[in-house]
N, C-alpha and C positions, 0 to 999 in steps of 0.2 A: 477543447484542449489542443487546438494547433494540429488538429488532424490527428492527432496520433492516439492510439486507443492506448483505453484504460489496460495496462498491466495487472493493476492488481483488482480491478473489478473481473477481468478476463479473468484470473486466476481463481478466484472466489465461484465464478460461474464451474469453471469445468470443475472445483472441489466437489460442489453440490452436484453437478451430472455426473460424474461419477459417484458418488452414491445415492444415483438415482432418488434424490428427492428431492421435494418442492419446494418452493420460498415460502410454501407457509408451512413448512414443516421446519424449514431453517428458521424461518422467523417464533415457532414456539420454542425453539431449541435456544436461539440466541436473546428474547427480547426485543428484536429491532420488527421493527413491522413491514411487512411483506411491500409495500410501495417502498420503501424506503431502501429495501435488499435491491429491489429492483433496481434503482437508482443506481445504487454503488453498482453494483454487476454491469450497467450500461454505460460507465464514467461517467454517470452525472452530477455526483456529489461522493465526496471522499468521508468515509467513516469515522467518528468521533475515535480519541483513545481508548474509551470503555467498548466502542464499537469494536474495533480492532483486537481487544480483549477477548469480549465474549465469543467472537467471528474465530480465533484461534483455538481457544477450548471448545467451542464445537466441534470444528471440523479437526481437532487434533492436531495440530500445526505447528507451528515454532513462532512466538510472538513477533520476536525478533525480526525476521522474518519479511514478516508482513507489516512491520512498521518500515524496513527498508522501503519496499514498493513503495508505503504510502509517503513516506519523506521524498521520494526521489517525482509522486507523482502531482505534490505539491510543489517541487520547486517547477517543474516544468507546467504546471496551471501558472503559477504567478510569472514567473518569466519567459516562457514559448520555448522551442526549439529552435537556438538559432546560435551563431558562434558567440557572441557575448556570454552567453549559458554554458554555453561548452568551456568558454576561457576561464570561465567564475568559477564552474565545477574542477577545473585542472589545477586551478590553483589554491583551490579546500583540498584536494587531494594531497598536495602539498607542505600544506602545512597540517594537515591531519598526519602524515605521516611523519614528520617533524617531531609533532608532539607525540606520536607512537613512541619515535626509539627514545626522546627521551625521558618518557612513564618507563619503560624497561631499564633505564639506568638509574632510576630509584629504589 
């Protein structure tokens, strides 16, 4: 992924160190099987939706959350870190904000 480590497998990792437990104790808890956690926790594959699901109700988390990470860690697998991505992302900023204020004027 363009050198740049997983965020939200990173993240997933120190959930589970800090509560001191294993991936096969995440993986009975979550369904997803213990090579597979692996993966995710080393960036090497990003979590299905239902993953992302169960992965939040484990570890008690805020879905929302963790689908940010994974949207943000999917546009940068598909398009790298570089200013093109940067310019694409400033101007979804844009017009996300756009369409903010006016959802608030409805």
């Amino acid at each position: 992924m363009n050198s740049l480590k997983s965020e939200l497998g990173q993240y997933l990792r120190e959930l589970r160190k800090e509560r001191e437990e294993t991936l096969h104790q995440v993986s009975k808890g979550t369904d997803i099987d213990s090579p597979m956690l692996s993966k995710i926790e080393r960036g090497e594959r990003l979590p299905t939706s239902e993953q992302l699901k169960r992965l939040a109700k484990f570890y008690k988390v805020s879905e929302a959350s963790l689908k940010v990470k994974h949207t943000a860690e999917k546009i940068l697998k598909e398009y790298g870190a570089n200013e093109t991505t940067y310019d694409a992302i400033q101007l979804v900023n844009e017009q996300l904000t756009t369409y903010a204020k006016k959802s608030k004027e409805k």
